[in-house]
VOBA-1610 file (N, C-alpha, C; in pm, whole numbers, padded with zeros to 5 digits, always signed):
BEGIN
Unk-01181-00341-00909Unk-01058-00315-00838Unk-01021-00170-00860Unk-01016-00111-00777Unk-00967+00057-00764Unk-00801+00034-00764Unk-00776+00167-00831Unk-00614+00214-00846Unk-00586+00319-00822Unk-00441+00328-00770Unk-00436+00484-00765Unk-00283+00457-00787Unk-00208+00569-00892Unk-00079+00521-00911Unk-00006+00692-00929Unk+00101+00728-00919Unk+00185+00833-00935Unk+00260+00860-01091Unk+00284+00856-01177Unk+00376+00848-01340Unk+00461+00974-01239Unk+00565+00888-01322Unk+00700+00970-01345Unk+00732+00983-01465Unk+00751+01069-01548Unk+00779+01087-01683Unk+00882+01211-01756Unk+00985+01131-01812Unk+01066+01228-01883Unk+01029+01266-02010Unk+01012+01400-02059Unk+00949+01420-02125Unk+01108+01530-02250Unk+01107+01497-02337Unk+01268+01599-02339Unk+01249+01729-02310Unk+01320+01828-02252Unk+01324+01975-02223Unk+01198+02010-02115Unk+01150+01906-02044Unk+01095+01957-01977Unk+01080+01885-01813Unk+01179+01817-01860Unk+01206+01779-01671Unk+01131+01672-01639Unk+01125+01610-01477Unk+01033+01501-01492Unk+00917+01525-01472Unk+00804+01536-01538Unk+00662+01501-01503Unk+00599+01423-01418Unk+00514+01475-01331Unk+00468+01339-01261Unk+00316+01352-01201Unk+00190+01249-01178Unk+00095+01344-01103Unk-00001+01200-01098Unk-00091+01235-01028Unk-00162+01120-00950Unk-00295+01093-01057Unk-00304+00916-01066Unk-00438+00915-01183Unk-00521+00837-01099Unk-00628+00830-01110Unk-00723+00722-01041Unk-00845+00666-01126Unk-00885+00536-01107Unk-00982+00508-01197Unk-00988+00370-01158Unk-01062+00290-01194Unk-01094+00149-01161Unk-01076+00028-01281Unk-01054-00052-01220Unk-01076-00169-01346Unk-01144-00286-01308Unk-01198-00382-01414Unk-01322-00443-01351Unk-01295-00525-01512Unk-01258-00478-01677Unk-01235-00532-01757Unk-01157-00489-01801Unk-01118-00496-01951Unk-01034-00431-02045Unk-01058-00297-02113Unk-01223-00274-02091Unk-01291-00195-02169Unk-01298-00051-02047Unk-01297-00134-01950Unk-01300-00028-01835Unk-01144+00048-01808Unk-01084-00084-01809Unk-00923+00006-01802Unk-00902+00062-01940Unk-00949+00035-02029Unk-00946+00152-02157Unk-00955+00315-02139Unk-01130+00288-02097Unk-01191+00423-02009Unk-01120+00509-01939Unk-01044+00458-01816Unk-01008+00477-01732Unk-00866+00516-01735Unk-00799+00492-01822Unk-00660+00510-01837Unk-00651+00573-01961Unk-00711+00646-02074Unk-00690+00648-02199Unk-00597+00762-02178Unk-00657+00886-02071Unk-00593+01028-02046Unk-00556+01014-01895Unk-00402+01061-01881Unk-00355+01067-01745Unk-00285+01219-01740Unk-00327+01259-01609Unk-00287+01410-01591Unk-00151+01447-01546Unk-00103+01557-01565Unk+00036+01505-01527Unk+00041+01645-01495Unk+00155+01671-01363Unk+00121+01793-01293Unk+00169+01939-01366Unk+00214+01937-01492Unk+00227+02049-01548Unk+00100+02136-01645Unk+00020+02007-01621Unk-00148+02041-01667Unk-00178+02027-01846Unk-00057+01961-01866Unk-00082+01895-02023Unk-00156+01781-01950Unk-00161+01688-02045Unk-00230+01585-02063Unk-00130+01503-02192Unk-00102+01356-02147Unk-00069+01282-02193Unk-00133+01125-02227Unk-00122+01079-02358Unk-00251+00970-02375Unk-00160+00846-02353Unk-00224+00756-02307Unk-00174+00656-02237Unk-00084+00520-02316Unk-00119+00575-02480Unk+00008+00514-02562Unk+00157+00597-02526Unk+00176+00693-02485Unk+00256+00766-02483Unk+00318+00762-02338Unk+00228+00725-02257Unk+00322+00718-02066Unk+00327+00575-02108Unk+00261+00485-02162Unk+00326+00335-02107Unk+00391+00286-02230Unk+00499+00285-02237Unk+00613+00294-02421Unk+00595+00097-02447Unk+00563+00162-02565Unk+00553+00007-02655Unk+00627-00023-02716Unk+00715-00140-02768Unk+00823-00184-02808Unk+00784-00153-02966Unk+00888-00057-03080Unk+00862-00014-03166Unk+00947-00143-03278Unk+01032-00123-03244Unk+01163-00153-03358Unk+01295-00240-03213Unk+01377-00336-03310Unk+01467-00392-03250Unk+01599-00425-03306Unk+01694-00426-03316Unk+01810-00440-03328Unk+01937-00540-03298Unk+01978-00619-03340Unk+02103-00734-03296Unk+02250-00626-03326Unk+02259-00672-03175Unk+02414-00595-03139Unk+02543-00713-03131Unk+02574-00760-03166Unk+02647-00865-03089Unk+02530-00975-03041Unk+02552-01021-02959Unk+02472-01140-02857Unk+02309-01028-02831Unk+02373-00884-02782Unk+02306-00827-02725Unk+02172-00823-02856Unk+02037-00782-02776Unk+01914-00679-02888Unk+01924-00602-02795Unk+01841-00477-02893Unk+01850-00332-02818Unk+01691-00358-02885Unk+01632-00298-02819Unk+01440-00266-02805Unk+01452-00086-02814Unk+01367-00036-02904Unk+01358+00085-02942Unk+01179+00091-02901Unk+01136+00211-02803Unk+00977+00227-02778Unk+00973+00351-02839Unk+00811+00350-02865Unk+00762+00442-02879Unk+00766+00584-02806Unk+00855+00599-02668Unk+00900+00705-02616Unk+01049+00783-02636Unk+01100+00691-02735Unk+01207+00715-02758Unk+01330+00620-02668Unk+01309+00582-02592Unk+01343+00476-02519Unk+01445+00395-02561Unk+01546+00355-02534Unk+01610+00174-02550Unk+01649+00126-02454Unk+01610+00010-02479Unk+01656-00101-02373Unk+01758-00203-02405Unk+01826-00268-02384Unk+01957-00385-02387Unk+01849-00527-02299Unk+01855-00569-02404Unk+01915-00681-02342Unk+02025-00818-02340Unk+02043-00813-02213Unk+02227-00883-02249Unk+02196-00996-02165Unk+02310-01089-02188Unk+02315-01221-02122Unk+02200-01293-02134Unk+02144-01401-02010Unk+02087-01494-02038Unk+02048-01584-02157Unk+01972-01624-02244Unk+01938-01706-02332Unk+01883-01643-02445Unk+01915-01711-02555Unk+01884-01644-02701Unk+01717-01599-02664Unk+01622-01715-02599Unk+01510-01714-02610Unk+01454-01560-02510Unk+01563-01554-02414Unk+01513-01496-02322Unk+01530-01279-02403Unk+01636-01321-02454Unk+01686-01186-02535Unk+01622-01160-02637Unk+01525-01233-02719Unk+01424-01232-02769Unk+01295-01194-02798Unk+01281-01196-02653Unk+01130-01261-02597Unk+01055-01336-02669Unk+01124-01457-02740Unk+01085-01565-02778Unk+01100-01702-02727Unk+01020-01750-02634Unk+01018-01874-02528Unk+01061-01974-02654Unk+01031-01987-02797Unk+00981-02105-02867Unk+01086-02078-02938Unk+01181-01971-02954Unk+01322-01977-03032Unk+01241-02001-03183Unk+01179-01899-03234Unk+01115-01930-03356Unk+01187-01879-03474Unk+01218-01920-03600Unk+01245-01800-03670Unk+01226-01675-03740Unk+01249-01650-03783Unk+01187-01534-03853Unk+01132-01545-03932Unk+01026-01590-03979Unk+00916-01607-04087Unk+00823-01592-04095Unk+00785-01568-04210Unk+00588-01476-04227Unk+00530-01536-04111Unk+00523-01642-04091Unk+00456-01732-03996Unk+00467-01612-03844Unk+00637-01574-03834Unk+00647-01565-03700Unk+00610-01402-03749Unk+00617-01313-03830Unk+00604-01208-03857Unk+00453-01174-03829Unk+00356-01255-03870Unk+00230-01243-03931Unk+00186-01263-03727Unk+00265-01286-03694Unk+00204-01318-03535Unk+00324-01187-03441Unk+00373-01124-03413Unk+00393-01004-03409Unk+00565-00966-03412Unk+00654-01119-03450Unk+00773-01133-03499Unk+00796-00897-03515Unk+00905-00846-03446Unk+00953-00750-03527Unk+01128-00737-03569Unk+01167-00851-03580Unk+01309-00849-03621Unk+01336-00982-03596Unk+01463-00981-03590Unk+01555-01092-03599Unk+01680-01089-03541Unk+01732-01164-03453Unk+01883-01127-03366Unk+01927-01290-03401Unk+02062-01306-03416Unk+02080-01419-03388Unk+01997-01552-03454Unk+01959-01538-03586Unk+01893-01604-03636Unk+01765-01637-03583Unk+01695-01598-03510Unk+01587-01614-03480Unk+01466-01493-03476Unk+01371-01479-03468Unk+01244-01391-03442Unk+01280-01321-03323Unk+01268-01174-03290Unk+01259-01122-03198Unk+01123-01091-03173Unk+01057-01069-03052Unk+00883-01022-03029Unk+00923-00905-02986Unk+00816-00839-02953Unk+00836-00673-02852Unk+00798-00734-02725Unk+00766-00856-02672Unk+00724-00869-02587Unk+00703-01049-02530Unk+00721-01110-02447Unk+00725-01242-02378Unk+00626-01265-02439Unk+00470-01229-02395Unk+00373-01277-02411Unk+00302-01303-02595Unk+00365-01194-02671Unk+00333-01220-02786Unk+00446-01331-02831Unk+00545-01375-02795Unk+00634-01482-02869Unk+00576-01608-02802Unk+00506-01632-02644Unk+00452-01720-02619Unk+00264-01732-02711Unk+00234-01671-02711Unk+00160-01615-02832Unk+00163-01699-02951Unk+00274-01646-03026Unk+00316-01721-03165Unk+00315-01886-03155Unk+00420-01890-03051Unk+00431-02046-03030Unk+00322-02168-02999Unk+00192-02068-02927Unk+00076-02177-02935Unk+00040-02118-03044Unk+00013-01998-03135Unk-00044-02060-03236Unk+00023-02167-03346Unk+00159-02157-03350Unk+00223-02269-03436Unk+00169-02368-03385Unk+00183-02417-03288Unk+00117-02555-03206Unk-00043-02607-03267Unk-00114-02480-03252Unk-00207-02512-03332Unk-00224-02484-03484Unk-00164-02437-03543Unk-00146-02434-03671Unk-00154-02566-03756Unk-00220-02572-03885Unk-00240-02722-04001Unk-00111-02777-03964Unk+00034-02712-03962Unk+00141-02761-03962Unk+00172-02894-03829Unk+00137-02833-03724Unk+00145-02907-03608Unk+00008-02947-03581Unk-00056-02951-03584Unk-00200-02969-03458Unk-00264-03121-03502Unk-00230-03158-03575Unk-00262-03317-03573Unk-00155-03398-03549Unk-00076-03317-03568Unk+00089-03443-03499Unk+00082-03461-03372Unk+00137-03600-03336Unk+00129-03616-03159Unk+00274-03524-03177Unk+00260-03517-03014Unk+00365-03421-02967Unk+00477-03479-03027Unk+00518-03622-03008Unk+00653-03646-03059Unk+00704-03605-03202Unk+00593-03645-03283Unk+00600-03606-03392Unk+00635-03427-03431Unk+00545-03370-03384Unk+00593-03235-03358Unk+00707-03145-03321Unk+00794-03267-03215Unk+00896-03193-03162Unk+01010-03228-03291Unk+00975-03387-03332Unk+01064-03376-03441Unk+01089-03286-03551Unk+00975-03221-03568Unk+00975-03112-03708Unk+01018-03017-03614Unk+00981-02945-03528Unk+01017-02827-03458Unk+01151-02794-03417Unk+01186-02938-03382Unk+01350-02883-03348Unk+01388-03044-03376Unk+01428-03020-03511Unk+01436-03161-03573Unk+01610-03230-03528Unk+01623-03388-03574Unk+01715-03417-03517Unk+01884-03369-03576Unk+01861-03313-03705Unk+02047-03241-03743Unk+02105-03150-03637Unk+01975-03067-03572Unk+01939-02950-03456Unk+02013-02944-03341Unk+01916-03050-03256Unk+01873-03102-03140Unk+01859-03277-03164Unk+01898-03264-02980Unk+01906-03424-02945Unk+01744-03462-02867Unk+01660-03498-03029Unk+01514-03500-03013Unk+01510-03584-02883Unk+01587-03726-02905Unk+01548-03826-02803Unk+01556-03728-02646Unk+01650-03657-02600Unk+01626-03576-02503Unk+01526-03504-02481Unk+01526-03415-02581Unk+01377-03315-02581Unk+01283-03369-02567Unk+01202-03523-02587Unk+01079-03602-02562Unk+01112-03644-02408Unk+01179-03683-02413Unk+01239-03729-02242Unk+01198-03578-02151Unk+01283-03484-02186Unk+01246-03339-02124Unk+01133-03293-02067Unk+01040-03316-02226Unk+00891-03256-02218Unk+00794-03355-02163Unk+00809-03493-02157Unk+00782-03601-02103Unk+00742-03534-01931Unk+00876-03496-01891Unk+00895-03508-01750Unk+00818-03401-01712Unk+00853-03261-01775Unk+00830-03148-01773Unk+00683-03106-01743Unk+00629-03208-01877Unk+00479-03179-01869Unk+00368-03297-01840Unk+00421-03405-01800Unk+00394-03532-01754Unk+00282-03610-01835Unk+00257-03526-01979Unk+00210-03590-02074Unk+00244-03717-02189Unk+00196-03754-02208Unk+00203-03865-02282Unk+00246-03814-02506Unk+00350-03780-02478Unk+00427-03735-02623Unk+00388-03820-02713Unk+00296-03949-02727Unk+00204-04051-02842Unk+00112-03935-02833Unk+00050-03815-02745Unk-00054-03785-02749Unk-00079-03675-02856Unk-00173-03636-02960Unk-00174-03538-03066Unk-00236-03406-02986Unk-00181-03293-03038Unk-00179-03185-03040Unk-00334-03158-03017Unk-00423-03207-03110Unk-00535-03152-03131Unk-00603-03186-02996Unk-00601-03316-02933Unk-00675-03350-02828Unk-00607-03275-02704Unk-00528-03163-02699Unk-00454-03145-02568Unk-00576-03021-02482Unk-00592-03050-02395Unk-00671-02917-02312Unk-00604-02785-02350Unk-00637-02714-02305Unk-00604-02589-02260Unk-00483-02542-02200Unk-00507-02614-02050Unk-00345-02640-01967Unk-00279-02732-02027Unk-00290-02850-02078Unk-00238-02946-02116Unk-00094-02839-02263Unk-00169-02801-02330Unk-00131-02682-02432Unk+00008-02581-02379Unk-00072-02545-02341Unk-00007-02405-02174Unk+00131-02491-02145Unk+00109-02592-02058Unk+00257-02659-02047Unk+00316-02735-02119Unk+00319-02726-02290Unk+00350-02787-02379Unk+00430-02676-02416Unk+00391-02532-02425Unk+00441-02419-02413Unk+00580-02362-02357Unk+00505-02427-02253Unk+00592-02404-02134Unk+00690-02453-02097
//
């Protein structure tokens, strides 16, 4: 698959940067290649940790997190759901567990990620983790969001519907997708 894309980039004291890159992708190793150096029309050169900003450090404001990148950057995020302000789908907490999987703070009693995909991430590996992966799902949801918590009998009903699996069923035997929308 061929690309061709424009960067816009603020750079401090020097205005916006911007300039045309091209290169192809076909894997991961290729968009490595292909993207490592992007030109930018003042004829520096900028490396591609540096135009696409990675979530460094995070912060609990109130309700709000603030996301700090590697460009110097912050972001807010406000409203919607603890999980969603997070980017933790699985509302995990903060523990080696969630740390050791790319956890970088904590808002609101819970794990913050730098990112959706690493907190969905964490959450299948807990799923498969010694802790969970031989419990049937029901069993699982009880430890996970046990009943002082949450109204388990709902949450099995929920995930029941949700994922049209059979919650007698254990963790270990679940497919792939089966997993995915257990997740999900």
């Amino acid at each position: 698959m061929n690309f061709k894309w424009t960067l816009g980039y603020v750079i401090a004291g020097a205005g916006i940067l911007s300039g045309p890159a091209t290169g192809s992708i076909n894997n991961k190793s290729s968009y490595e290649s292909a993207g490592k150096k992007l030109e930018l029309r003042n004829d520096s050169v900028q490396t591609l940790d540096t135009v696409v900003p990675r979530v460094l450090s995070c912060a609990a404001q109130g309700n709000d997190v603030l996301y700090t990148y590697n460009n110097g950057q912050v972001s807010r995020r406000s409203g919607g759901t603890r999980a969603w302000r997070n980017c933790n789908p699985g509302n995990l907490r903060l523990t080696p567990f969630s740390r050791e999987n790319g956890a970088i703070g904590k808002a609101g009693g819970f794990a913050v990620f730098p990112d959706v995909e690493t907190g969905r991430r964490a959450l299948g590996n807990l799923l498969l983790s010694e802790n969970y992966v031989n419990k049937t799902i029901r069993a699982a949801i009880y430890k996970y969001a046990p009943p002082h918590e949450n109204n388990v009998a709902s949450y099995n009903r929920h995930l029941a519907k949700m994922t049209g699996l059979d919650i007698n069923k254990k963790i270990s035997s679940l497919t792939a997708a089966q997993l995915e929308s257990v997740i999900n």
